[in-house]
C-alpha angles and dihedrals in degrees: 000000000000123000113240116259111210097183106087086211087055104036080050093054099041093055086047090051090047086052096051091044086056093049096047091048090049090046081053104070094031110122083241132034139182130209129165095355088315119134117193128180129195106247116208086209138065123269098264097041077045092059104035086052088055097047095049088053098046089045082053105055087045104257111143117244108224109177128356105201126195107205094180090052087047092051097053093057095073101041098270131103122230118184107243106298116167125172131196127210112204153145161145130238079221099076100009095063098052092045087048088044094061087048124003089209087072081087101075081060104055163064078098129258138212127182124201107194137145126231127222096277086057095244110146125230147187124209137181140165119270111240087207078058092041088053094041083056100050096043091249100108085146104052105122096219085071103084097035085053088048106048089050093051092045084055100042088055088043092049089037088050108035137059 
């Protein structure tokens, strides 16, 4: 049981607090997330299937691939072990262009990235950068690129991840 709170500010705060904790325990156990810009899906497949699925798609769907990294291998080649943790670098001047356009900075952000990796528990995911977040962080909300790119990138996850 709660102690009463007798001051309305704090009352106020403390049932705010108790609804975010909620939230965050219900964004907990969702098969995706997002944090900080970070959007991670649940993957019915291991990392690698998880990658190669992507890679095909986005070739697909003609992005350029620009660069496939192993981090475990990585990793073993200097004596460490890494889960399986693969990032892919890829894009398209299509979409790039008219993000960079509304604000040039967007490049540090792209070309765009996705990592297939798999947690403790050996669930695999696969994460990428929110291009809403991306706008927030470059001061261009309101770039209309920004929810087309989103919702590409939202159904080439689900297709990379899902039977």
């Amino acid at each position: 049981m709660m102690a009463q709170i007798t001051h309305p500010n704090l009352q106020k705060l403390m049932e705010r607090l108790l609804a975010l904790l909620s939230l965050a325990l219900l964004g907990i156990s969702a098969s995706a997330f997002a944090a900080d810009g970070l959007v991670s899906m649940k993957s019915q497949f291991d990392a690698k299937q998880t990658m190669n699925r992507l890679e095909d798609i986005v070739k697909q769907k003609g992005f350029t691939v620009f660069a496939r990294i192993d981090h475990a291998a990585g990793a073993s080649r200097i004596g460490k072990q890494l889960r399986p943790t693969e990032l892919l670098i890829f894009g398209n001047p299509k979409g790039g262009t008219p993000f960079m356009e509304c604000a040039q900075s967007v490049g540090i952000d792209l070309p765009l990235k996705a990592l297939a990796w798999e947690d403790a528990s050996s669930q695999v995911w696969l994460s990428y950068n929110d291009p809403e977040w991306m706008a927030k962080r470059h001061n261009v909300s309101s770039c209309p690129v920004v929810a087309k790119m989103r919702k590409a990138l939202a159904g080439i996850a689900a297709a990379a991840t899902s039977k």
